[in-house]
mmJSON file of the N, C-alpha and C atoms, coordinates in Angstrom:
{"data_MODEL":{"atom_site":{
"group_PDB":["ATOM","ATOM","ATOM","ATOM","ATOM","ATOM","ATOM","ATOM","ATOM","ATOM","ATOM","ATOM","ATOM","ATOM","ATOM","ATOM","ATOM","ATOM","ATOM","ATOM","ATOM","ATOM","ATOM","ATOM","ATOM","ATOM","ATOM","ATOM","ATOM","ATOM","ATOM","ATOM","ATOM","ATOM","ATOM","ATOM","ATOM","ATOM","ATOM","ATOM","ATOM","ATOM","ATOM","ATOM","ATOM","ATOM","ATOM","ATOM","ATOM","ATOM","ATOM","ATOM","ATOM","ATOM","ATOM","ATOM","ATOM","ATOM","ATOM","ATOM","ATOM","ATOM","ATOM","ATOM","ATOM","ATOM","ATOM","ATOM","ATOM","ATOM","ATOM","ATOM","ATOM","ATOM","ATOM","ATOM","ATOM","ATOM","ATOM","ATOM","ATOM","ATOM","ATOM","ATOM","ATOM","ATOM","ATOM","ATOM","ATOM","ATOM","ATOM","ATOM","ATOM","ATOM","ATOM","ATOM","ATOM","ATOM","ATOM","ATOM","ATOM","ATOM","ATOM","ATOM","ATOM","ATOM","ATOM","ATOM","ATOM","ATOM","ATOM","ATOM","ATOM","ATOM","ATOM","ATOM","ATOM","ATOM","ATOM","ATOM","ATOM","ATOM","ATOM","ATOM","ATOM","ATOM","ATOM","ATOM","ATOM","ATOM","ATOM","ATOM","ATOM","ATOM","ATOM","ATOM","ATOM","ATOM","ATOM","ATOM","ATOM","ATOM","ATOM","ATOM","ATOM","ATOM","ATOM","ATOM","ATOM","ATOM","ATOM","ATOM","ATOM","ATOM","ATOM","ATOM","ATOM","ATOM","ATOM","ATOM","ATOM","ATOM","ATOM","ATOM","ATOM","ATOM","ATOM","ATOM","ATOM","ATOM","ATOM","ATOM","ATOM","ATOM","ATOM","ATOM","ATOM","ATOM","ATOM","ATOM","ATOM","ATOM","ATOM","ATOM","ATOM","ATOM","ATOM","ATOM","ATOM","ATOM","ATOM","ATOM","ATOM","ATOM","ATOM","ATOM","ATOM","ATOM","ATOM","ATOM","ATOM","ATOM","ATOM","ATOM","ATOM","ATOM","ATOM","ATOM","ATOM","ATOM","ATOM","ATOM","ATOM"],
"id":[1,2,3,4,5,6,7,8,9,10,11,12,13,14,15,16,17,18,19,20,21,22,23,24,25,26,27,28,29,30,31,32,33,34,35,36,37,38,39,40,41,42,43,44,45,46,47,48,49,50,51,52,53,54,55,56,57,58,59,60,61,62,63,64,65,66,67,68,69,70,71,72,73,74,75,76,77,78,79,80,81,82,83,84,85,86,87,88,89,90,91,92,93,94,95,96,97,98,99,100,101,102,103,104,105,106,107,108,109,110,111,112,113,114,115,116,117,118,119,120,121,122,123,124,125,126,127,128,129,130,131,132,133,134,135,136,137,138,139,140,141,142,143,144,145,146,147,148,149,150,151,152,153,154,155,156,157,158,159,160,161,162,163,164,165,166,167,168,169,170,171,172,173,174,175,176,177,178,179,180,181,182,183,184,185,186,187,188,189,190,191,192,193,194,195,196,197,198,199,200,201,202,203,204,205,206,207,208,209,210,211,212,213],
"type_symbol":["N","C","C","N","C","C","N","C","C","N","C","C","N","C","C","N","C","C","N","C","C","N","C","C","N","C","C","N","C","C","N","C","C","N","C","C","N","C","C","N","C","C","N","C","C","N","C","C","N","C","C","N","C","C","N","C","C","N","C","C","N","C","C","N","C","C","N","C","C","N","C","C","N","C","C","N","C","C","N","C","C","N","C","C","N","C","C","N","C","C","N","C","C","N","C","C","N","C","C","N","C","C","N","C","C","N","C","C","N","C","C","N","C","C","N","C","C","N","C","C","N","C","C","N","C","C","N","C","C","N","C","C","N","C","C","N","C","C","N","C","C","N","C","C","N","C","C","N","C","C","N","C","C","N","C","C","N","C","C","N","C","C","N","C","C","N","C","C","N","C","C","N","C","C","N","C","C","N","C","C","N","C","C","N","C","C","N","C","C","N","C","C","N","C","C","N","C","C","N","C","C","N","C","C","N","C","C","N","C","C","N","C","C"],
"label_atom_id":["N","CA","C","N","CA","C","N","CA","C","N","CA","C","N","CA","C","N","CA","C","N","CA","C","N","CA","C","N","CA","C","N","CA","C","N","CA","C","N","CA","C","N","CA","C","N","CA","C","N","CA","C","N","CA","C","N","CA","C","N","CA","C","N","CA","C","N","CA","C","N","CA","C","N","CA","C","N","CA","C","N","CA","C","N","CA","C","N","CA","C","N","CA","C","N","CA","C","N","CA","C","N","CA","C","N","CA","C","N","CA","C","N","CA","C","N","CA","C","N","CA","C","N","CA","C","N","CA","C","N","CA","C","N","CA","C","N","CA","C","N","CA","C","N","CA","C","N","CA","C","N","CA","C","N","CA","C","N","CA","C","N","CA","C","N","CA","C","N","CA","C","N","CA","C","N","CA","C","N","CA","C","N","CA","C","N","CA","C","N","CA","C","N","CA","C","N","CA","C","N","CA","C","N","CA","C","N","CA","C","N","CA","C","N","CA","C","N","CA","C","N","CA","C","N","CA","C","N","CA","C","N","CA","C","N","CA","C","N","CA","C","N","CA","C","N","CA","C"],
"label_alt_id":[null,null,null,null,null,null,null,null,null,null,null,null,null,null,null,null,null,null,null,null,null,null,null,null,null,null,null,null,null,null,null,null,null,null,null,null,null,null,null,null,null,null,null,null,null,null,null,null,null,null,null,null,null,null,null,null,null,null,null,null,null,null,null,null,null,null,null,null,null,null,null,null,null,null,null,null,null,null,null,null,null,null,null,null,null,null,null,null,null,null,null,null,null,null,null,null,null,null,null,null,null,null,null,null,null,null,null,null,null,null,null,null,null,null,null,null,null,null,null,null,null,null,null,null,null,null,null,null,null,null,null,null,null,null,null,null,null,null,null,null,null,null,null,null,null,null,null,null,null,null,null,null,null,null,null,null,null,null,null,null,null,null,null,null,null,null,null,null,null,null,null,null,null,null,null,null,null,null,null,null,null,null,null,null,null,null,null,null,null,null,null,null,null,null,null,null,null,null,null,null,null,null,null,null,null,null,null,null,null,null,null,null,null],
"label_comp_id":["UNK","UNK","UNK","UNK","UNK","UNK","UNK","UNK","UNK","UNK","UNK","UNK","UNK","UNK","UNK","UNK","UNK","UNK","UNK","UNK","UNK","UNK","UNK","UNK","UNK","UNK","UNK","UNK","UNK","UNK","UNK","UNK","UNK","UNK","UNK","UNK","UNK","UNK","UNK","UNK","UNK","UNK","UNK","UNK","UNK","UNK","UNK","UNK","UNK","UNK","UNK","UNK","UNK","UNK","UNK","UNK","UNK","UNK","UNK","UNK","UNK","UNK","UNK","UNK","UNK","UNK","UNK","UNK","UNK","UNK","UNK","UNK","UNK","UNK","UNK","UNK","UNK","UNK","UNK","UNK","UNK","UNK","UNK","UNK","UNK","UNK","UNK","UNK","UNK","UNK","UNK","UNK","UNK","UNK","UNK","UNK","UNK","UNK","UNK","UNK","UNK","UNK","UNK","UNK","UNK","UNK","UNK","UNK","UNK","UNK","UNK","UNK","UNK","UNK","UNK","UNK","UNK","UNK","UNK","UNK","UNK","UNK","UNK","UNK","UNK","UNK","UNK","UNK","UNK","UNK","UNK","UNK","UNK","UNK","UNK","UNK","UNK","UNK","UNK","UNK","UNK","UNK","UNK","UNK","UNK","UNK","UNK","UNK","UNK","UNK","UNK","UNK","UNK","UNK","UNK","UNK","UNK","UNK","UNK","UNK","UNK","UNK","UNK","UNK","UNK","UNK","UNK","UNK","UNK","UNK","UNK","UNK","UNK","UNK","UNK","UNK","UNK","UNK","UNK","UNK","UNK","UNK","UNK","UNK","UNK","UNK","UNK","UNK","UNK","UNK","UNK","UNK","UNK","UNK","UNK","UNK","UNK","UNK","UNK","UNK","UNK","UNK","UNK","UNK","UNK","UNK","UNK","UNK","UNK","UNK","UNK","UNK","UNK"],
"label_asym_id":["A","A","A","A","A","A","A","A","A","A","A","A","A","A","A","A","A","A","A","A","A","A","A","A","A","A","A","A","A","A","A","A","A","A","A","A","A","A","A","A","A","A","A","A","A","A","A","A","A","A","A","A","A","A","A","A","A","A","A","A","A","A","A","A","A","A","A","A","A","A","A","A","A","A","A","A","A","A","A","A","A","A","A","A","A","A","A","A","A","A","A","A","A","A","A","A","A","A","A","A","A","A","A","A","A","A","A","A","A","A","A","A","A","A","A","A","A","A","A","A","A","A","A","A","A","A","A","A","A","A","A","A","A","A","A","A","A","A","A","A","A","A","A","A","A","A","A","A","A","A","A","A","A","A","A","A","A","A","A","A","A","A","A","A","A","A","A","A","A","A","A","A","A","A","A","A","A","A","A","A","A","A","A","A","A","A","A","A","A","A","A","A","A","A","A","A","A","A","A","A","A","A","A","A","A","A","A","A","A","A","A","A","A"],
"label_entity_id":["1","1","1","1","1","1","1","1","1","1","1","1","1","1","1","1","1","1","1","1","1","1","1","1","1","1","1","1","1","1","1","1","1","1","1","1","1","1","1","1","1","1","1","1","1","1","1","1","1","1","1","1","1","1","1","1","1","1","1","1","1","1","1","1","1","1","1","1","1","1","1","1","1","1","1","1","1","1","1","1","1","1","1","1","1","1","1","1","1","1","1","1","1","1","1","1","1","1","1","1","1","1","1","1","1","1","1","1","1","1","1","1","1","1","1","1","1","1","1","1","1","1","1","1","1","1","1","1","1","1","1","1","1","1","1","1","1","1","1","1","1","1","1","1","1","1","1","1","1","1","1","1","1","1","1","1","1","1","1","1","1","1","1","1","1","1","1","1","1","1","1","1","1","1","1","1","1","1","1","1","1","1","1","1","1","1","1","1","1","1","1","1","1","1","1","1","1","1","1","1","1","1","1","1","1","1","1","1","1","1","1","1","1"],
"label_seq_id":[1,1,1,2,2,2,3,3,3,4,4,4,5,5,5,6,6,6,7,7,7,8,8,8,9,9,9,10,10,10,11,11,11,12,12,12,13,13,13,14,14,14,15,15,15,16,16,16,17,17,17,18,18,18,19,19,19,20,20,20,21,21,21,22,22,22,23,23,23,24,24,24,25,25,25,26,26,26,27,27,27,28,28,28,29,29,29,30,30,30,31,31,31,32,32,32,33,33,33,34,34,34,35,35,35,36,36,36,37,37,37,38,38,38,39,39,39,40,40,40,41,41,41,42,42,42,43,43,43,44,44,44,45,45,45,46,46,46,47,47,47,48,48,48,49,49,49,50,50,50,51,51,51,52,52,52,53,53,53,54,54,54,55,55,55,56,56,56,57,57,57,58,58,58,59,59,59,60,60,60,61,61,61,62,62,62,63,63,63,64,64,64,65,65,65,66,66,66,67,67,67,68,68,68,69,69,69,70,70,70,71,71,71],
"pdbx_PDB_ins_code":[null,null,null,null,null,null,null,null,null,null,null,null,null,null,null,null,null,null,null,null,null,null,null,null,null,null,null,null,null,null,null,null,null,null,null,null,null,null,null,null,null,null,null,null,null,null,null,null,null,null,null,null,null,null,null,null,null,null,null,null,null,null,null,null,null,null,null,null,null,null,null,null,null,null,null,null,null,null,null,null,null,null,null,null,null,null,null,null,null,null,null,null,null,null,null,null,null,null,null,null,null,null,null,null,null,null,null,null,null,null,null,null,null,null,null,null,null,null,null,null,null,null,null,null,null,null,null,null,null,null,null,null,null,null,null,null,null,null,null,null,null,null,null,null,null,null,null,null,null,null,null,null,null,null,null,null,null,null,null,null,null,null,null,null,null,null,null,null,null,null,null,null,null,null,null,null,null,null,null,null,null,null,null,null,null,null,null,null,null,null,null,null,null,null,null,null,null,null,null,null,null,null,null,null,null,null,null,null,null,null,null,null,null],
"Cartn_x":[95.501,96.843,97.868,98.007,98.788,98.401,98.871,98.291,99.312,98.023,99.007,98.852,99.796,100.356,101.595,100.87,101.909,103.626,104.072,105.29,105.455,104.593,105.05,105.272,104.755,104.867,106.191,106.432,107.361,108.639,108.662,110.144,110.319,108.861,109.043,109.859,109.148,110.161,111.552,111.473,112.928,113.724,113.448,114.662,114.638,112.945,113.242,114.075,114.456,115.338,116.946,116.666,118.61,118.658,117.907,117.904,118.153,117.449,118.065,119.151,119.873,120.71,121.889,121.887,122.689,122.342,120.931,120.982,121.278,121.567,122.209,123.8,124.577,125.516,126.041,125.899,126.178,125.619,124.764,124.997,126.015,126.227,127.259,128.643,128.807,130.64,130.483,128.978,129.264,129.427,129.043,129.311,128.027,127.814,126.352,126.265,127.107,126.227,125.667,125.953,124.871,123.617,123.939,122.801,122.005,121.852,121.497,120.588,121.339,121.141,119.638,120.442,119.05,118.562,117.802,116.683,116.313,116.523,115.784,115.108,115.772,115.448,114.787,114.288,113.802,112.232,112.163,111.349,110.635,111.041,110.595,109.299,109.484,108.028,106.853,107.11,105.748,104.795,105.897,105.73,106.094,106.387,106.158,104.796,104.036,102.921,102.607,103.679,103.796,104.742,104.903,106.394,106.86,106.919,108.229,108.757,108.058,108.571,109.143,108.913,109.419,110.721,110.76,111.747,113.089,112.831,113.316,114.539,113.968,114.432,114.709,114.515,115.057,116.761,116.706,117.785,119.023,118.562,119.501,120.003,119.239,119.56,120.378,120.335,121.395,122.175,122.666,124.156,124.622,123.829,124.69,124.826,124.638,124.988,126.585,125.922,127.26,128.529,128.242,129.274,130.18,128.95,129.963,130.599,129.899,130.839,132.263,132.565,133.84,134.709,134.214,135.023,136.02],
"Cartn_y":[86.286,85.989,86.549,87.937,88.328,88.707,87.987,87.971,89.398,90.383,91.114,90.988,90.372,89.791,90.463,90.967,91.574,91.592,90.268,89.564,90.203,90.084,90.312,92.018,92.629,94.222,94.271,93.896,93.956,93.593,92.387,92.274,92.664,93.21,94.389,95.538,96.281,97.638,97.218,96.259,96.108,95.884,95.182,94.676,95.859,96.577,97.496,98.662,99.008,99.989,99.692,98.157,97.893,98.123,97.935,98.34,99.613,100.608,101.609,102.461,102.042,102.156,101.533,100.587,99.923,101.119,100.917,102.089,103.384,103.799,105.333,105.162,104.062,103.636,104.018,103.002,102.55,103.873,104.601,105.915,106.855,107.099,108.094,107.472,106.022,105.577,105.539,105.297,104.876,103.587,102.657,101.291,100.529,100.434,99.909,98.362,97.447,96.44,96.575,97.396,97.582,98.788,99.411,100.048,99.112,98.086,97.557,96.552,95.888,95.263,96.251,96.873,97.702,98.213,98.799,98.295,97.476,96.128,94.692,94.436,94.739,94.681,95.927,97.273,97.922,97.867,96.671,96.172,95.017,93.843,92.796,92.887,93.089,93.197,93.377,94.406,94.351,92.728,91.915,91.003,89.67,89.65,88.337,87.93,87.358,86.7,86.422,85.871,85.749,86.077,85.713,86.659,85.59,84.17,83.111,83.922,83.984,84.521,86.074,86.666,88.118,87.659,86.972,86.632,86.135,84.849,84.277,84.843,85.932,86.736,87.648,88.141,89.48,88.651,87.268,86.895,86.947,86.003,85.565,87.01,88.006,89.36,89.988,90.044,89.899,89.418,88.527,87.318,87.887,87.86,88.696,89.963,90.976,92.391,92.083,91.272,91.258,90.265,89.558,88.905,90.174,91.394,91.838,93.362,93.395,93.894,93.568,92.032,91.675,91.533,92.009,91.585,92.985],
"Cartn_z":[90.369,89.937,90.925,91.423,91.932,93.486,94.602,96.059,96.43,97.423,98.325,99.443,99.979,101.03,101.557,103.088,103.921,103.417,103.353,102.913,101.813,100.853,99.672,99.48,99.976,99.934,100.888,102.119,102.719,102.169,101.765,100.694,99.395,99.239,97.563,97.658,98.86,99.125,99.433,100.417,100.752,99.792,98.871,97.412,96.34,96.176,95.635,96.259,97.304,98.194,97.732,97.737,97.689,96.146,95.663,93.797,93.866,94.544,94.224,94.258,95.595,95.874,94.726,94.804,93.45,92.375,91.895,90.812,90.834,91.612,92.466,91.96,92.824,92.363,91.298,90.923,89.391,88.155,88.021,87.835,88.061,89.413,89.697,89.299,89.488,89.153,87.952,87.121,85.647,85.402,85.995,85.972,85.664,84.637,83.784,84.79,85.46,86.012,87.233,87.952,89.13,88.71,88.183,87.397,87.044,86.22,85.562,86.36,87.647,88.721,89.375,89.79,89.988,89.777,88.898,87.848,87.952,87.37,87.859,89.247,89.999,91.748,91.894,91.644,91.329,90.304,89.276,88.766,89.093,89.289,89.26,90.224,91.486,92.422,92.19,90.795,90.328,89.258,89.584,88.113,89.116,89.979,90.83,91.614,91.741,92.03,93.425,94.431,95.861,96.187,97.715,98.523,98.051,98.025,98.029,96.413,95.379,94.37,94.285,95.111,95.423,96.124,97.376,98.007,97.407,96.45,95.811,94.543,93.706,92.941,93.626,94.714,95.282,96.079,96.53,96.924,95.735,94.885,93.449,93.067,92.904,92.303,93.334,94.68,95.528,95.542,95.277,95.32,94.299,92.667,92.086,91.969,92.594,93.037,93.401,94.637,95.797,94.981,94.172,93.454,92.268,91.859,91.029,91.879,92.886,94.378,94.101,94.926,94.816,94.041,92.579,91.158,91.294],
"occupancy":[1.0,1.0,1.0,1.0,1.0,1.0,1.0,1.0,1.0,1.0,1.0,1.0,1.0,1.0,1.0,1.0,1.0,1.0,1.0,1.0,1.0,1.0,1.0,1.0,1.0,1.0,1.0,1.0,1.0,1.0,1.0,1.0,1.0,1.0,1.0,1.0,1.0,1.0,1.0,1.0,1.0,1.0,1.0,1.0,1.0,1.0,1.0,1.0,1.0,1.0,1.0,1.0,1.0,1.0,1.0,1.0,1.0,1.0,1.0,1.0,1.0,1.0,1.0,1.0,1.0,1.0,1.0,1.0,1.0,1.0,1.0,1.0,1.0,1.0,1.0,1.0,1.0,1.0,1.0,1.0,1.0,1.0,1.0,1.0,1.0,1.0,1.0,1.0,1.0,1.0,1.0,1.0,1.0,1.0,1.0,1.0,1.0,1.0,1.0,1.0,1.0,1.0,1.0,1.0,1.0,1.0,1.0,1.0,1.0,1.0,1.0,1.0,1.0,1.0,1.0,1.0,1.0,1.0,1.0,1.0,1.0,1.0,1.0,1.0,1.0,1.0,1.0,1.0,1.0,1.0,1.0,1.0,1.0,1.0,1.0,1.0,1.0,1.0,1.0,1.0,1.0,1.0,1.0,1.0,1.0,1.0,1.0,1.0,1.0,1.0,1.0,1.0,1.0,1.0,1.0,1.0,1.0,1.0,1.0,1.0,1.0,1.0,1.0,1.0,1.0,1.0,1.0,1.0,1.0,1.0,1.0,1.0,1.0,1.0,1.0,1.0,1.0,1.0,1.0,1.0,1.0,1.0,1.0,1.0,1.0,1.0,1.0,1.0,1.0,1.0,1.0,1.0,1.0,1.0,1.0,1.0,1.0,1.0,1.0,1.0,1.0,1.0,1.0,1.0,1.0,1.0,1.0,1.0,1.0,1.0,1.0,1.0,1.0],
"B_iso_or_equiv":[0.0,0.0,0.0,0.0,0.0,0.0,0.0,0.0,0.0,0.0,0.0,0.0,0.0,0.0,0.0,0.0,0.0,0.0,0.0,0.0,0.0,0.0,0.0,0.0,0.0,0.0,0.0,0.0,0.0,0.0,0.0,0.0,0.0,0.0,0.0,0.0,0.0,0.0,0.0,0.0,0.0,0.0,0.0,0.0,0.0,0.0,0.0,0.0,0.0,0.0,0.0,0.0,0.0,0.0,0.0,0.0,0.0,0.0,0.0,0.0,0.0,0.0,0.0,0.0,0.0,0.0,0.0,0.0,0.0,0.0,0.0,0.0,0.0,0.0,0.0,0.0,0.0,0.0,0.0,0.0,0.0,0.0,0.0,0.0,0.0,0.0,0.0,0.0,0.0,0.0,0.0,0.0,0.0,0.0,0.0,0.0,0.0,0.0,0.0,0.0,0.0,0.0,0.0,0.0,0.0,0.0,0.0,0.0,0.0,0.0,0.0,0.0,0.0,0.0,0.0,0.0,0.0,0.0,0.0,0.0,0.0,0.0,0.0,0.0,0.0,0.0,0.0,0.0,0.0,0.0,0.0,0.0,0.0,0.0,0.0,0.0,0.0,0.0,0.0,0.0,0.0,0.0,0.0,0.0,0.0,0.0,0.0,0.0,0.0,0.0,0.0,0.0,0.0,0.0,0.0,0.0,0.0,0.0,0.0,0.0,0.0,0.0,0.0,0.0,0.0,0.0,0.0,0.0,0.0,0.0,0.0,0.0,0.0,0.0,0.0,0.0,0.0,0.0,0.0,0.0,0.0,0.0,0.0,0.0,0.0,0.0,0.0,0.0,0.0,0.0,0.0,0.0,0.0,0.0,0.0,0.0,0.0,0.0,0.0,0.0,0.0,0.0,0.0,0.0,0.0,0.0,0.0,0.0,0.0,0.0,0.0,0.0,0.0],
"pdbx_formal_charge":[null,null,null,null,null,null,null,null,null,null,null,null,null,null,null,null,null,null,null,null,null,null,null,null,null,null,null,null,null,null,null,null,null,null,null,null,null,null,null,null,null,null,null,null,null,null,null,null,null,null,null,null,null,null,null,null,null,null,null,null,null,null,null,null,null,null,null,null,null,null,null,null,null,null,null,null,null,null,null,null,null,null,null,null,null,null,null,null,null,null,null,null,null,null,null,null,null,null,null,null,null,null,null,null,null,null,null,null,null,null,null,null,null,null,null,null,null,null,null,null,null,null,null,null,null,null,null,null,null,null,null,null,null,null,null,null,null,null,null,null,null,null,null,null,null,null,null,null,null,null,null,null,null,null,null,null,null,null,null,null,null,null,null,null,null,null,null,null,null,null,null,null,null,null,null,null,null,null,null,null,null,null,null,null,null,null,null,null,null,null,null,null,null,null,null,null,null,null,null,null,null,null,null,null,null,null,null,null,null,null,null,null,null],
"auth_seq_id":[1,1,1,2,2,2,3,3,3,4,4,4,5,5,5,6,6,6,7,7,7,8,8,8,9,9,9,10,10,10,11,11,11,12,12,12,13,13,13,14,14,14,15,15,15,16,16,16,17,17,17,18,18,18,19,19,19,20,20,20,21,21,21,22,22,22,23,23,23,24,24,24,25,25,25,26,26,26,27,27,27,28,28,28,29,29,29,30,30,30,31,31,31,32,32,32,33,33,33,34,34,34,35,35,35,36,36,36,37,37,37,38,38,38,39,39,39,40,40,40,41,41,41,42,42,42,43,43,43,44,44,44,45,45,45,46,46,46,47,47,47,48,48,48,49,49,49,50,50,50,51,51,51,52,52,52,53,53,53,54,54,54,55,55,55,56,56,56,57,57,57,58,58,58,59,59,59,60,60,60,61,61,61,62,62,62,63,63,63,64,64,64,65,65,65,66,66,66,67,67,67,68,68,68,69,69,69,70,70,70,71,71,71],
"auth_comp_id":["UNK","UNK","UNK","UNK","UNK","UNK","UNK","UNK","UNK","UNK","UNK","UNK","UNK","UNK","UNK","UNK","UNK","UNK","UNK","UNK","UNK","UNK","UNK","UNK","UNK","UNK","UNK","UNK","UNK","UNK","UNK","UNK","UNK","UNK","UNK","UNK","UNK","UNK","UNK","UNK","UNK","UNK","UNK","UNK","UNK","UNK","UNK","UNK","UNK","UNK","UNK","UNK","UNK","UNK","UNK","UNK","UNK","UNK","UNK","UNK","UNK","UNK","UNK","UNK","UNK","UNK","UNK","UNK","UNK","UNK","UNK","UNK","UNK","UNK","UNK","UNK","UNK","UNK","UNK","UNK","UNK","UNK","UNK","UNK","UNK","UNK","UNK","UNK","UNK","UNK","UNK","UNK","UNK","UNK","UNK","UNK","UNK","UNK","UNK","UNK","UNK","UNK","UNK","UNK","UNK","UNK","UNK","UNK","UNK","UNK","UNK","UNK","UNK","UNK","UNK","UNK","UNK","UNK","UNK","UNK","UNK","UNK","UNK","UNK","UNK","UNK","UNK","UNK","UNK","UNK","UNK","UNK","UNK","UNK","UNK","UNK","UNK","UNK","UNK","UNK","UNK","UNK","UNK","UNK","UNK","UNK","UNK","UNK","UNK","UNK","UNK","UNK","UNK","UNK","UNK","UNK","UNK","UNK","UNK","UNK","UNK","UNK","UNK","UNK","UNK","UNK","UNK","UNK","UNK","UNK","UNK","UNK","UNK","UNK","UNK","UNK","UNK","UNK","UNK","UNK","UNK","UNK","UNK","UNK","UNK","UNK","UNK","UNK","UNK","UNK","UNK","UNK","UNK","UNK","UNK","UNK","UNK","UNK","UNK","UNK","UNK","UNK","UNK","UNK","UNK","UNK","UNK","UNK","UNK","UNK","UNK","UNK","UNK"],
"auth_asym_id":["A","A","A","A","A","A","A","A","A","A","A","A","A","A","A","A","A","A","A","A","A","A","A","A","A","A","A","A","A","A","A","A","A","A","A","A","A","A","A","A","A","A","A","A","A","A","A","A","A","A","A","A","A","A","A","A","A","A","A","A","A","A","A","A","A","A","A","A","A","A","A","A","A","A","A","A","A","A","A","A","A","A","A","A","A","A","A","A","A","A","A","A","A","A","A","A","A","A","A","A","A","A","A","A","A","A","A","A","A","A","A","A","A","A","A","A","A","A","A","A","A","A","A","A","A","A","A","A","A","A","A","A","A","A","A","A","A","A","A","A","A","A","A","A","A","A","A","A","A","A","A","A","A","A","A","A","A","A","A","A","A","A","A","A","A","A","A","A","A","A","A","A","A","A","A","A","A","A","A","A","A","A","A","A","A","A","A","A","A","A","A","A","A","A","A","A","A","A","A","A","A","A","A","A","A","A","A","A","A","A","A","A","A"],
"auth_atom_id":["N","CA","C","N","CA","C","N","CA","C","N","CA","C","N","CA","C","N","CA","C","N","CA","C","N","CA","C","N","CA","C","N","CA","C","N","CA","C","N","CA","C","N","CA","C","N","CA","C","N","CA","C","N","CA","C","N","CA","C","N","CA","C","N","CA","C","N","CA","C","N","CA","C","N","CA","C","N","CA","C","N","CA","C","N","CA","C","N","CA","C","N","CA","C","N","CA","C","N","CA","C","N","CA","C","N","CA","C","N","CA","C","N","CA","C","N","CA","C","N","CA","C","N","CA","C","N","CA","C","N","CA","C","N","CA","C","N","CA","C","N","CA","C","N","CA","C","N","CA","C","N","CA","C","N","CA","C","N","CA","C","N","CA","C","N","CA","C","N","CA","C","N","CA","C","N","CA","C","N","CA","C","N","CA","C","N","CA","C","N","CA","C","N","CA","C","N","CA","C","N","CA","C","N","CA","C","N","CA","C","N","CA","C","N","CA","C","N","CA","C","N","CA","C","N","CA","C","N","CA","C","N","CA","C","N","CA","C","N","CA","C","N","CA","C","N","CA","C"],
"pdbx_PDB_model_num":[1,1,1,1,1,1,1,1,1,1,1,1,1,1,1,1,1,1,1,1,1,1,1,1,1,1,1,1,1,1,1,1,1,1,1,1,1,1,1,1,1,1,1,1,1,1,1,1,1,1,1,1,1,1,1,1,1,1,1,1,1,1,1,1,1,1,1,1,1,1,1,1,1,1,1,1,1,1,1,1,1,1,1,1,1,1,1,1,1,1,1,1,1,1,1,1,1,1,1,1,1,1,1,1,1,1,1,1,1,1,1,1,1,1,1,1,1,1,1,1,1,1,1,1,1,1,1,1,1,1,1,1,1,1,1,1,1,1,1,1,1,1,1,1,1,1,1,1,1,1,1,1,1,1,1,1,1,1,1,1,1,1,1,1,1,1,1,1,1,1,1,1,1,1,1,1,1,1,1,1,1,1,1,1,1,1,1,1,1,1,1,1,1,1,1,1,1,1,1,1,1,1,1,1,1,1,1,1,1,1,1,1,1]
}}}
């Protein structure tokens, strides 16, 4: 079910890293949606199946990070 594939470990840490950071964040300002954000990006890697699906959700969960960035 679940392939480990170079890719897929490679863009696990990487999305899980920016999760944490977000979740670092969002702790210290107190701002429950990047907390929250990462966590998810912090989680998901373990529960995606290939890199296109690691990749995929690690992008979308990015856009909206960076969308509630600019708010």
């Amino acid at each position: 079910m679940f392939e480990f594939e170079t890719y897929n470990i490679v863009f696990g840490i990487l999305f899980s890293l920016i999760g944490f950071c977000a979740f670092w964040y969002g702790r210290k300002m107190e701002y429950w949606q990047p907390l929250a954000i990462g966590l998810a990006m912090m989680v998901y890697p373990y529960f995606t199946p290939n890199w296109m699906w690691t990749l995929g959700v690690g992008l979308l969960l990015s856009a909206v990070l960076w969308r509630h960035h600019d708010e």
